[in-house]
Legacy VTK file of the C-alpha trace (Angstrom):
# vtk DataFile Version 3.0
C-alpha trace
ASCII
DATASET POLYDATA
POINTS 146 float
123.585 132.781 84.418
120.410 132.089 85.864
119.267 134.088 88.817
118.277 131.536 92.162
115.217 134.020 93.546
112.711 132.629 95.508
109.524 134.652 96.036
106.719 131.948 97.574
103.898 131.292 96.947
101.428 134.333 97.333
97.272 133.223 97.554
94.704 135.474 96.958
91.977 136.135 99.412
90.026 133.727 97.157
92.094 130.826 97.722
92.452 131.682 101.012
88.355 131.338 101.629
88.611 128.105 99.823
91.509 126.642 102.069
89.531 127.680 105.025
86.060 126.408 103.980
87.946 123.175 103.022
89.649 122.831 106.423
86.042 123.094 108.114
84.862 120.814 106.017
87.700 117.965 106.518
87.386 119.222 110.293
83.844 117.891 110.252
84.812 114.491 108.125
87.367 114.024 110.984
85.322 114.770 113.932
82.738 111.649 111.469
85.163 109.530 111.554
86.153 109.593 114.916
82.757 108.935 116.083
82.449 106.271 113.892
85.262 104.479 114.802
84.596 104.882 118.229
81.096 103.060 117.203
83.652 100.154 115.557
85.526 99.729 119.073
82.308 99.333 120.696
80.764 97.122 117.876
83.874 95.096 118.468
83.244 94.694 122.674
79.595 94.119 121.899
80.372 91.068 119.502
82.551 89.624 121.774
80.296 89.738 124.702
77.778 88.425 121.933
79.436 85.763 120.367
80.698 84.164 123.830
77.283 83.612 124.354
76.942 81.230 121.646
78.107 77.454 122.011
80.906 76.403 121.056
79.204 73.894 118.921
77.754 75.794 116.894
77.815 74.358 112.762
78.102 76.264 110.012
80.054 79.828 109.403
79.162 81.209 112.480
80.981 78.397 115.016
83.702 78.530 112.867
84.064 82.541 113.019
82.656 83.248 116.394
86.154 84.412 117.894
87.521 86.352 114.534
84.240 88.710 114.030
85.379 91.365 116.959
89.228 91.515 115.977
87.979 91.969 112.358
86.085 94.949 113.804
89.068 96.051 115.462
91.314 95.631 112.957
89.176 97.647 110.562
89.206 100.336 113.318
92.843 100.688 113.947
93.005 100.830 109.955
90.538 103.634 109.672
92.404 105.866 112.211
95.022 106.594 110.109
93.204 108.468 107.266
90.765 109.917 109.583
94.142 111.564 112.038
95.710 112.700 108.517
92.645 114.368 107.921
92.117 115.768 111.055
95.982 116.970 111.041
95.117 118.253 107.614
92.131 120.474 108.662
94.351 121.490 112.010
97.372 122.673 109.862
94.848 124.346 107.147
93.382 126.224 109.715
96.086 128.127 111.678
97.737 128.238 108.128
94.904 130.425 106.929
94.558 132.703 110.228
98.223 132.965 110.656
99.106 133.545 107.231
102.235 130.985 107.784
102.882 128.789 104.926
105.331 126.305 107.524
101.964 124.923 109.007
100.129 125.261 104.689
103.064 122.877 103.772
102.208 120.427 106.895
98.542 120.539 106.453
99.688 119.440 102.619
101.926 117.023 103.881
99.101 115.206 105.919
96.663 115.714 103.250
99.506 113.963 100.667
99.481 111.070 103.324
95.447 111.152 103.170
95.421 110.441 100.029
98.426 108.131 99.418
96.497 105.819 102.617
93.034 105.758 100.578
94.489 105.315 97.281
96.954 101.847 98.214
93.499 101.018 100.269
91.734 101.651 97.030
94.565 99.053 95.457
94.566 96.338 98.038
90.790 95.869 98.046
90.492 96.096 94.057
93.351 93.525 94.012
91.349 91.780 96.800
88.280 91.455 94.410
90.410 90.536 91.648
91.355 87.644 93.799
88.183 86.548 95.143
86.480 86.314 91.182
90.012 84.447 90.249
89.176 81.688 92.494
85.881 81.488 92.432
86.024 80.872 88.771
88.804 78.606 89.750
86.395 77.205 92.678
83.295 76.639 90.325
85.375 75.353 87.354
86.383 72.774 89.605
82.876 71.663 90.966
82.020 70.591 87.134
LINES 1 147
146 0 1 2 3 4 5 6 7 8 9 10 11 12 13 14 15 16 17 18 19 20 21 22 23 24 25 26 27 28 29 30 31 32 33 34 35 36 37 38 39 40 41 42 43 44 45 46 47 48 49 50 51 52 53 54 55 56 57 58 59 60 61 62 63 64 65 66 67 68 69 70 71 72 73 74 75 76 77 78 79 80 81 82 83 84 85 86 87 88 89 90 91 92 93 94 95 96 97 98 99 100 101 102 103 104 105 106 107 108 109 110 111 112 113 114 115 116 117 118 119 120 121 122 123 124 125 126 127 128 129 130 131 132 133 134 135 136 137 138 139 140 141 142 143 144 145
């Protein structure tokens, strides 16, 4: 018969130093990309107050994308929250972990650093898939032309 005995995870005072030195770390990363996204929301207010400037007849790209550059600049700020709160959570979680020695809030700050991760990596995916698609028809565009 096997014996069910459950005696958690123990971390030396080693991995404890590195946990902590990591959540400061991420902390700081977080507290980056806050500020920075906070730069991308204002970015986005400028460009509209910008663009409406321009006439409406404007040719080329820029008459034809005057409206869409500020909600791309938004967009690409409400997309960069989510990895930067995950983080943040992350470093949180880490933290108290550490100085309370409770491995409830080590699993969370895991859990949020899992969800890090998993959010970069698919981003990591959809833009490499994204470029993948963009040569495809290009070729595609160019072969064409001839």
């Amino acid at each position: 018969m096997e014996e069910n005995q459950n005696f958690g995870l123990q971390l030396q005072n080693e991995a404890k130093d590195y946990l902590r030195e990591s959540a400061k770390w991420s902390m700081f990363l977080a507290i980056l990309g806050f500020i920075g996204i906070g730069f991308m929301a204002l970015m986005a207010i400028l460009m509209t107050s910008a663009m409406s400037m321009m006439p409406d007849d404007v040719p080329g790209p820029f008459g034809a994308i005057k409206g869409f550059i500020s909600i791309i600049y938004l967009v690409f700020a409400i997309l960069y929250l989510f990895p930067i709160y995950y983080l943040y959570k992350y470093a949180d979680n880490a933290k108290k972990a550490v100085n309370f020695n409770n491995s409830e809030m080590l699993t969370t700050a895991f859990s949020n650093l899992k969800s890090h991760h998993k959010f970069l990596g698919i981003s990591a995916i959809v833009i490499i898939s994204l470029y993948i698609l963009a040569a495809v028809v290009m070729v595609i565009g160019f072969s064409a032309m001839r």
